[in-house]
C-alpha positions as CSV (number, residue, x, y, z in Angstrom):
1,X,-11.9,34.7,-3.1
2,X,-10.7,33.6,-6.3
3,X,-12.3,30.9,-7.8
4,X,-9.7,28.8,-9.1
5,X,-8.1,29.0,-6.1
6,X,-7.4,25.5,-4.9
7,X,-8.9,25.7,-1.3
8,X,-8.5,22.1,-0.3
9,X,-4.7,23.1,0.0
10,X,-3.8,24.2,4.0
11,X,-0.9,26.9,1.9
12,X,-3.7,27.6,-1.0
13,X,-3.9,30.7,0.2
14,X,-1.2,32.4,-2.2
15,X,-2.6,30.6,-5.3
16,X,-5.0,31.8,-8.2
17,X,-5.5,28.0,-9.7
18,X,-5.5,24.2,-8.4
19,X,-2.5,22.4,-8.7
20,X,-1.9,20.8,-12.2
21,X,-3.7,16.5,-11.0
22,X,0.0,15.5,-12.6
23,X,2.3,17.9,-10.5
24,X,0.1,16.9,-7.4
25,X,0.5,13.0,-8.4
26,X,4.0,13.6,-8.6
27,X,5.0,16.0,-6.1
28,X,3.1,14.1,-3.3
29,X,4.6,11.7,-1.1
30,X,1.7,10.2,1.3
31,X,2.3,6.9,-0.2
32,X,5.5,6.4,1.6
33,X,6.3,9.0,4.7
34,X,3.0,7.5,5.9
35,X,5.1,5.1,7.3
36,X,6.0,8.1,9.8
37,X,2.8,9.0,11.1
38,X,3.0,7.7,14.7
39,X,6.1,9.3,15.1
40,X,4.6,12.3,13.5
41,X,1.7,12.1,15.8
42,X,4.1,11.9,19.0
43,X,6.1,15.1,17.7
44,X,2.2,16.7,17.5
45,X,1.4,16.1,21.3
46,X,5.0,17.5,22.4
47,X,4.8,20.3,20.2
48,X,1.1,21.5,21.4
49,X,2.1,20.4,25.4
50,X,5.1,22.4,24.8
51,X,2.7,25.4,23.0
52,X,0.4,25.0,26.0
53,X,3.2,25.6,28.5
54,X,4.2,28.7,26.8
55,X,0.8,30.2,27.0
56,X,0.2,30.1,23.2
57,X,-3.0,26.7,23.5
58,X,-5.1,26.9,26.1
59,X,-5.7,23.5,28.2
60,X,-8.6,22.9,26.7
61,X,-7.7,23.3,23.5
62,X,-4.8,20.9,24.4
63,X,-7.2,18.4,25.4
64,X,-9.3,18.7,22.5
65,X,-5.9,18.0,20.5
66,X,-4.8,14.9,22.7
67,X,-8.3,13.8,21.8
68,X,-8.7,14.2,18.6
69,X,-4.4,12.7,17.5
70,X,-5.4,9.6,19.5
71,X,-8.6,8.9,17.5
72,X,-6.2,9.2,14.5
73,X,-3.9,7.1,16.0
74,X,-6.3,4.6,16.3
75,X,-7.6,4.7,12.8
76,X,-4.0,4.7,11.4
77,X,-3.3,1.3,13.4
78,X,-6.7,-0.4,12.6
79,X,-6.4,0.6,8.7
80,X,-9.0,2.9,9.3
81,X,-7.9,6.3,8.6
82,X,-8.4,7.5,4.5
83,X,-5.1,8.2,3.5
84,X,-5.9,11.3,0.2
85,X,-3.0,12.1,-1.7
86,X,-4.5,15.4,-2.7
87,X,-3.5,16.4,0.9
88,X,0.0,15.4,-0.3
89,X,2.1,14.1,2.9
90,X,1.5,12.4,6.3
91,X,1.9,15.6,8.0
92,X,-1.6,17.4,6.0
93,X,-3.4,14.0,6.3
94,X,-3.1,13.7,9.9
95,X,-3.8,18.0,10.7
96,X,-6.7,17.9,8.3
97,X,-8.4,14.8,9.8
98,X,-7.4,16.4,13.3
99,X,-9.2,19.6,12.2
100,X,-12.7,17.5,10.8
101,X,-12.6,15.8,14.3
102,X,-11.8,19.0,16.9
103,X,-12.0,21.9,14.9
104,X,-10.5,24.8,14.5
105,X,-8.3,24.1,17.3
106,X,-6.8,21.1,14.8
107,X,-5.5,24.7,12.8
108,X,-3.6,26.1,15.9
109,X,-1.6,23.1,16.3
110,X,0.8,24.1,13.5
111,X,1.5,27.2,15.3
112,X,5.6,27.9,16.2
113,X,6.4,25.1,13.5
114,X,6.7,24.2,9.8
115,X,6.9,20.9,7.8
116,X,10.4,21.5,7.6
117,X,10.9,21.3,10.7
118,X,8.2,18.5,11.4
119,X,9.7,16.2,8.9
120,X,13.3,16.3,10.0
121,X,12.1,15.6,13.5
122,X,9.6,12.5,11.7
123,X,12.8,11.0,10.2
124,X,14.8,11.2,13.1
125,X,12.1,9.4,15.4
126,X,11.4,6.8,12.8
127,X,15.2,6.3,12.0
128,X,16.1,6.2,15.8
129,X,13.1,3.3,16.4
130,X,15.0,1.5,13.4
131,X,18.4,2.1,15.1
132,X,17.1,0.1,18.1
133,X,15.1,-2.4,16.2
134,X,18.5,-3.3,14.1
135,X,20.7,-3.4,17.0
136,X,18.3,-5.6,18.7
137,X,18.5,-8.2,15.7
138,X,22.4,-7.6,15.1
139,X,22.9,-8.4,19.1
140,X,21.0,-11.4,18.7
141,X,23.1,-12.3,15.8
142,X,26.3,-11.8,17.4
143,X,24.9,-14.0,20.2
144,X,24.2,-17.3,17.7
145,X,27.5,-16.8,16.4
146,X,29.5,-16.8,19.2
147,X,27.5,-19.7,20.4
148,X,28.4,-21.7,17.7
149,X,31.7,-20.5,18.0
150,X,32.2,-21.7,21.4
151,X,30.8,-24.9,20.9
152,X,33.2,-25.8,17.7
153,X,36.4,-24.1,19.8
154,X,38.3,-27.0,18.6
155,X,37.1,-27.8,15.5
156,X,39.3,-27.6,12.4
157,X,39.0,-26.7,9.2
158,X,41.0,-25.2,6.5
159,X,42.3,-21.3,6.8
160,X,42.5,-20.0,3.6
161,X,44.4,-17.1,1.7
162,X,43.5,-16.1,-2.1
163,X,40.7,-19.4,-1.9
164,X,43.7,-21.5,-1.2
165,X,44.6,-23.8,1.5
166,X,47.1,-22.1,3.9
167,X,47.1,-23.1,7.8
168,X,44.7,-24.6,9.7
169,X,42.5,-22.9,12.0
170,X,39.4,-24.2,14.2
171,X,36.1,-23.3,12.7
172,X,35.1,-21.5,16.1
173,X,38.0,-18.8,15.0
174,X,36.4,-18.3,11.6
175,X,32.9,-17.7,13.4
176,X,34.6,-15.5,16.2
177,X,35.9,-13.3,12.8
178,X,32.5,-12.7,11.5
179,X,32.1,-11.4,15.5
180,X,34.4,-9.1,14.8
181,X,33.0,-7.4,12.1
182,X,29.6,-7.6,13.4
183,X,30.8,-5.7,16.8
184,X,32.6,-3.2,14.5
185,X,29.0,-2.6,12.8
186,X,27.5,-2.4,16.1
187,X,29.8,0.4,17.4
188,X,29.2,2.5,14.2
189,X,25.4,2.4,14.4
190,X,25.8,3.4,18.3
191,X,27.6,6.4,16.5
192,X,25.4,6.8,14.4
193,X,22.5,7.1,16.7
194,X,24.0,9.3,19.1
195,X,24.5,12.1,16.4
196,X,20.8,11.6,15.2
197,X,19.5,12.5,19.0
198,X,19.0,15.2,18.3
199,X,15.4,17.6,18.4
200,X,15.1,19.7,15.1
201,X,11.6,20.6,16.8
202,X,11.4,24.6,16.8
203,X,13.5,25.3,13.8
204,X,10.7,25.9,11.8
205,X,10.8,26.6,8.2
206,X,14.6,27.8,8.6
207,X,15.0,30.6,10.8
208,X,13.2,30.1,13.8
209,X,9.8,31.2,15.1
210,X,8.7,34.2,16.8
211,X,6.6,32.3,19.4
212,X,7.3,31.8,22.6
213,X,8.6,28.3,22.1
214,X,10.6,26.4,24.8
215,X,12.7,23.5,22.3
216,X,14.2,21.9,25.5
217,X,10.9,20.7,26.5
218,X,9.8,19.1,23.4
219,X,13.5,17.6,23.2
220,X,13.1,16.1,26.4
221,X,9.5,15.3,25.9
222,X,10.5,12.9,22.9
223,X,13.8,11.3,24.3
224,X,16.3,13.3,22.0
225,X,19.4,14.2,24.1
226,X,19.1,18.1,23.0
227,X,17.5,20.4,20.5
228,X,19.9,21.2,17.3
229,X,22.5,24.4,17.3
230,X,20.9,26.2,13.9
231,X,18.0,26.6,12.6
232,X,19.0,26.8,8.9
233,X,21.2,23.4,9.3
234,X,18.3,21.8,11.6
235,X,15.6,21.5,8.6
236,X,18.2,20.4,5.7
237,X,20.6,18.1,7.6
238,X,20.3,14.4,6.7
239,X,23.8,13.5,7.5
240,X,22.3,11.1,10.3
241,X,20.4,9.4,7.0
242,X,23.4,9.2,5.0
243,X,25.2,8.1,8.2
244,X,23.2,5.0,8.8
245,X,23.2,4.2,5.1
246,X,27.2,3.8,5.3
247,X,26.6,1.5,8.5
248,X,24.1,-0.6,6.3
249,X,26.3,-0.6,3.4
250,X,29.3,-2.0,5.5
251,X,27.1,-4.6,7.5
252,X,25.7,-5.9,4.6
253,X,29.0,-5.8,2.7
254,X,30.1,-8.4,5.9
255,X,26.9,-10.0,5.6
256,X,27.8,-10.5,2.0
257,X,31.0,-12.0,2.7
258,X,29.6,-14.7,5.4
259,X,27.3,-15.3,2.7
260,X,29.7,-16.0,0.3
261,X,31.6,-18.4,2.9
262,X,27.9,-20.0,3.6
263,X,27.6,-20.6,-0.1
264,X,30.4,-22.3,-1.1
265,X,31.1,-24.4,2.2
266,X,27.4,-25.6,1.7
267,X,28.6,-27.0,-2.0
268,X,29.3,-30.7,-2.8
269,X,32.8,-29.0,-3.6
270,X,33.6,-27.9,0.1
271,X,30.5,-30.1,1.7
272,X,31.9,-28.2,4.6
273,X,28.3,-27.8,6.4
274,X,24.8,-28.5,6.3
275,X,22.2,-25.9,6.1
276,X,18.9,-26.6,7.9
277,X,15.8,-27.3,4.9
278,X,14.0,-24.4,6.1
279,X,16.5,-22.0,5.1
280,X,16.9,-23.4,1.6
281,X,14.7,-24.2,-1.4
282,X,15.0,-26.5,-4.4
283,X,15.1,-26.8,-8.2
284,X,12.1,-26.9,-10.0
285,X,13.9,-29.4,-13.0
286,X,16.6,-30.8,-10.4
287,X,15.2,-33.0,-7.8
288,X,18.6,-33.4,-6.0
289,X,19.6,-29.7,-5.4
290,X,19.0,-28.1,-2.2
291,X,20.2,-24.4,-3.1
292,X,20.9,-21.9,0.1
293,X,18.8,-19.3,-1.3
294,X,18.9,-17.4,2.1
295,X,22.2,-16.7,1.9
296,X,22.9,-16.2,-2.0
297,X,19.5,-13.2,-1.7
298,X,21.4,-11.3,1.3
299,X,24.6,-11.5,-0.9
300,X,22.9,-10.2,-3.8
301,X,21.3,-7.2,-1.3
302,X,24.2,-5.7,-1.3
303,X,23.9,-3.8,-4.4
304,X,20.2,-2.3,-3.3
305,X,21.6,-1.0,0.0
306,X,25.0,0.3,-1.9
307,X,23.3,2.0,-3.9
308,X,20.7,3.9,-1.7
309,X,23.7,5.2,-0.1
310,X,24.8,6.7,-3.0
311,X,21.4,8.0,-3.9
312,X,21.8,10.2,-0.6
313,X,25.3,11.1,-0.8
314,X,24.3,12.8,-4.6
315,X,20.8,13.8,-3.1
316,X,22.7,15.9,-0.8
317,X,25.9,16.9,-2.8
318,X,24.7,20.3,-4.3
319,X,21.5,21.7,-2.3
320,X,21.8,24.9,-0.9
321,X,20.3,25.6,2.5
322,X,17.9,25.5,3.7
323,X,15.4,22.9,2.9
324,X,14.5,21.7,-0.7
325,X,12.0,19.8,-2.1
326,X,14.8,17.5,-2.8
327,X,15.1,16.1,0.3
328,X,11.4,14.6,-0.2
329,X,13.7,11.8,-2.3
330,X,15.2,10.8,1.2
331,X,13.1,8.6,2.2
332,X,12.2,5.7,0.1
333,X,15.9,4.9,0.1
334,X,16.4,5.2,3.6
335,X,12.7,3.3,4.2
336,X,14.2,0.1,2.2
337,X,17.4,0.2,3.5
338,X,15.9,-0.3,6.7
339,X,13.9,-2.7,6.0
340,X,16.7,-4.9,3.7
341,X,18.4,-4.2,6.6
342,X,15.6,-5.7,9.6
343,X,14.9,-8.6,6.8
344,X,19.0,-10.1,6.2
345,X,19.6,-9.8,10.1
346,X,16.4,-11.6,11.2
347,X,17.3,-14.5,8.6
348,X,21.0,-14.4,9.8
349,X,20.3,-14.4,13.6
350,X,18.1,-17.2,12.5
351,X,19.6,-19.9,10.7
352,X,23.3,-19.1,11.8
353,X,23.1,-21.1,15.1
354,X,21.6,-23.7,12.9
355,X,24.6,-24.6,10.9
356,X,25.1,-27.8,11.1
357,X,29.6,-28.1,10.4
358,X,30.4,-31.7,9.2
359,X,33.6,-32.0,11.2
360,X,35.4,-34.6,9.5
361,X,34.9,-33.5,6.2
362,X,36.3,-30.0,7.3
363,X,39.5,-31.9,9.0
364,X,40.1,-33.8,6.0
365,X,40.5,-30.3,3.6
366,X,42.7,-29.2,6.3
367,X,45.2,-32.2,5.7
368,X,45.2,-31.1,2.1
369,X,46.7,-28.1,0.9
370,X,50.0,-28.5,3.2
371,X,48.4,-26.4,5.6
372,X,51.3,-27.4,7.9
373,X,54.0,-26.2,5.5
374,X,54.4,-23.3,8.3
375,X,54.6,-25.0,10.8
376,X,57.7,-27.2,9.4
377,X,59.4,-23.6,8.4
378,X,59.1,-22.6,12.1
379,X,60.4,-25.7,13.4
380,X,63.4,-25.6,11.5
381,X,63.8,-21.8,12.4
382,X,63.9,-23.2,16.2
383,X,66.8,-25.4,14.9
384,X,68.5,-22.2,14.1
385,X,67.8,-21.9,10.1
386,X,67.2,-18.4,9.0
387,X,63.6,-18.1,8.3
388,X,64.5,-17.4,4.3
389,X,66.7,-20.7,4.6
390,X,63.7,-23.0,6.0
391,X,61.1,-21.3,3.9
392,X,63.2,-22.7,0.7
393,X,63.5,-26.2,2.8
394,X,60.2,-26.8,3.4
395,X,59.0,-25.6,-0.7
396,X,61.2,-28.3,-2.1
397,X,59.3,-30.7,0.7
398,X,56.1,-29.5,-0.4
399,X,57.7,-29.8,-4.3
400,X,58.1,-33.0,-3.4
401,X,54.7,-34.0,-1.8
402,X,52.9,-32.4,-4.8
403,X,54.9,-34.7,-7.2
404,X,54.2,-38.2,-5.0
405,X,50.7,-37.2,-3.5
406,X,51.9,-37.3,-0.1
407,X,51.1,-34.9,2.6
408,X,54.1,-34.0,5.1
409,X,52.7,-35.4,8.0
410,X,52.6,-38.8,6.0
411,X,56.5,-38.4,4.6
412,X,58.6,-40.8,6.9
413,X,60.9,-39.3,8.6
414,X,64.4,-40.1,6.1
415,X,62.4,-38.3,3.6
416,X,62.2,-35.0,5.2
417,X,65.8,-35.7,6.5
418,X,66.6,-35.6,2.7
419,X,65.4,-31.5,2.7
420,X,67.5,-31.0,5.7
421,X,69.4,-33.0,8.5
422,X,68.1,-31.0,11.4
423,X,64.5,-32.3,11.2
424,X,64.2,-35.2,14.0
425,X,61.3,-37.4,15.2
426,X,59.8,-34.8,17.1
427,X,59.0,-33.1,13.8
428,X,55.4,-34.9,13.5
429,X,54.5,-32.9,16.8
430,X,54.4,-29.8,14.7
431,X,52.9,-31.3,11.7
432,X,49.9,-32.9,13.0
433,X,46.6,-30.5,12.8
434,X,45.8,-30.3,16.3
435,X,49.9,-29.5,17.0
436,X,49.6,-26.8,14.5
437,X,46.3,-25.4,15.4
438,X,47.3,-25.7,19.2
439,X,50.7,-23.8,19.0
440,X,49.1,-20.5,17.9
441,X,48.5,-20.0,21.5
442,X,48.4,-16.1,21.9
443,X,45.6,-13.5,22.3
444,X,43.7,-13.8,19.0
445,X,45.4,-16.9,17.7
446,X,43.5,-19.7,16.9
447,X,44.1,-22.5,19.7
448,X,41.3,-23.9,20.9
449,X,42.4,-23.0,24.8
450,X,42.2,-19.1,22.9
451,X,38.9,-19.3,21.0
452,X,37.0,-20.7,24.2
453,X,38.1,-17.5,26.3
454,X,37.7,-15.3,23.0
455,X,34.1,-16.1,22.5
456,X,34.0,-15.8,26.7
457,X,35.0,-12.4,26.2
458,X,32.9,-11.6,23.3
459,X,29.8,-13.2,25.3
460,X,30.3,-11.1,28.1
461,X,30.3,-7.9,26.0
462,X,26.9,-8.8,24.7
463,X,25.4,-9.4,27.6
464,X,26.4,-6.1,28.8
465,X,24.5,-4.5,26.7
């Protein structure tokens, strides 16, 4: 043997001298894909009961190796186990402790497989325990939401267009909206997960593996739906990665914008609501300010999660198959956005069913603004104007309020008579908020009577789940 061969390598094999202490710093990655290494350890026991079944481990020696992962297990989730990056990855770490404690029979359990192969099935295990976590938390989210929307059904508030007033709506519709894109998010990570179930197991380095493997078995064994088509696309895919990095980028995009909402209805401008102390913090020169930190720092998350999603898509845009030591850049992207992911939607399911609306203050923006300036135009369209002809009616009304500070529903009625003669008393029907707010009473309109059996509906989705 050559003595500058670097023996404490498991591939050192082909090499004449160690590897360079930089290059080793640098191309290792135990730091982070430990993260994966009880996932890694469940793809070891299927892979060596599947190797057993096949005739190529004896039982015994698939004892011994049962044995020896669940010591390792053990030290991995007591802090125990002596993580070396000169063994470079999660995968070496765990197969050379596994060989100290069992032998050489810890060397035959990379037999039929590769690290290729390994780490794609690693990622998918990890990614599809995060799948569940995050639906989990995003369920439980939709839940507080649609409580609070059913509970302020008839509650009204200001709808607004461009940031300005436009018709009143109750603030149980608004909440029933961020539903909406919430179940939207929760349909594309289903999606997304049923793609990623899928066992790369087998594939080995790319083009398969003379031994008498049996991939259905290990499939099944770890809860994937069915083994990949192709070798080749098996160890270099990380569409499902890029895939639940679009999902995160749209939910927190709609986490973003209920932020935004959260932020300025909290402000003495809107004073709209009242977010519990807990979920706020002060000013360390401004003893009145009580800033809603919680929702401004998932607003500003955004841009971390955006951009790991870019990270991947150019990752991926030029490598040829089949696997790359590119694709070792996968995971700390993917590893935060998760967890950025876990963190907004624990704080979201958390203090939205906490909000605390201030109700008058919210009817009183909706009697500014003209937010019944609509209403009036459809009134007179039921009088028989032509929608163009009211619309011009009802601007020089509004004209009109603008110029003597007076709302329409406070114009007596000879005033409005002045815009047009076929206005009568039963105008102030329409012009009231709880008239105008009331007639939108249709299948996703905003009507109290509507938003109760919306968030009905919505509830008994959830709970179906």
């Amino acid at each position: 043997m050559n003595e500058k061969q670097d023996t404490s390598k498991l591939w050192g094999g082909r090499f004449n001298e160690p590897t360079d202490s930089f290059v080793q710093r640098f191309t290792a990655s135990v730091n982070f894909d430990q993260r994966m290494a009880i996932e890694d350890i469940e793809g070891s026991l299927a892979h060596a009961a599947m190797l057993t079944a096949t005739g190529v481990l004896t039982a015994q020696e698939l004892a011994d190796i049962r044995e020896g992962l669940g010591k390792i297990r053990d030290e991995i989730s007591t802090g125990r186990f002596n993580w070396s990056v000169e063994l470079e990855d999660v995968h070496m770490n765990i197969e050379a402790r596994l060989t100290q404690l069992i032998g050489i029979t810890g060397k035959k359990l990379h037999t039929g497989r590769s690290r290729n192969d390994q780490v794609a099935t690693d990622i998918r295990l990890y990614l599809r325990s995060a799948i569940d976590a995050i639906a989990a938390e995003l369920t439980r989210l939709q839940r507080g939401t649609v409580g609070l929307a059913a509970q302020q059904a008839a509650t009204i508030m200001p709808g607004f267009t461009h940031l300005q007033t436009a018709q009143p709506v109750t603030f149980g519709h608004h909440l029933l909206a961020w539903n909406e894109m919430l179940e939207r998010d929760y349909s594309r990570l289903l999606d997304c997960r049923t793609r990623l179930n899928q066992s790369p197991l087998g594939a080995a380095a790319l083009a398969g593996t003379t031994y008498p493997i049996d991939r259905n078995m290990t499939a099944a064994a770890l809860g994937f739906d069915r083994p990949t088509e192709n070798s080749l696309d098996s160890v270099s895919d990380r569409d499902f990665a890029i895939e639940f990095c679009a999902f995160a980028a749209l939910l927190m995009t709609h986490l973003s914008r209920m932020s935004e909402e959260l932020v300025l209805w909290a402000s003495a401008q809107f004073n709209f609501i009242e977010l519990p102390d807990r979920f706020c913090t002060g000013s360390s020169i401004m003893p009145q300010k009580k800033n809603p930190d919680v929702p401004e720092l998932v607003r500003g998350k955004v841009g971390r999660v955006n951009g790991h999603l870019i990270s991947l898509l150019t990752l991926m845009k030029s490598q040829p198959l089949a696997y790359n030591k590119d694709n070792q850049e996968d995971k700390e992207p993917l590893f935060d956005t998760v967890d950025t992911v876990l963190d907004s939607l624990r704080a979201f399911a958390d203090m939205v069913p906490a909000i605390r609306p201030k109700t008058e203050q919210m009817r009183e923006a909706a009697r500014r603004g003209f937010s019944t300036a609509t209403d009036l135009a459809d009134y007179l369209v039921r009088k028989g104007l032509p929608f163009r002809d009211a619309h011009e009616v009802v601007g020089k009304a509004v004209a009109h309020g603008v110029a003597n500070d007076q709302d329409l529903a406070d114009m007596p009625l000879a005033t409005l008579q002045d815009f047009c003669q076929a206005i009568d008393s039963d105008v102030f029907e329409v012009l009231t908020l709880e008239g105008s707010v009331a007639a939108r009473d249709h299948l996703g309109g905003t009507a109290p009577r509507q938003v109760t059996a919306a968030a009905e509906r919505a509830r008994a989705r959830l709970e179906q789940r």
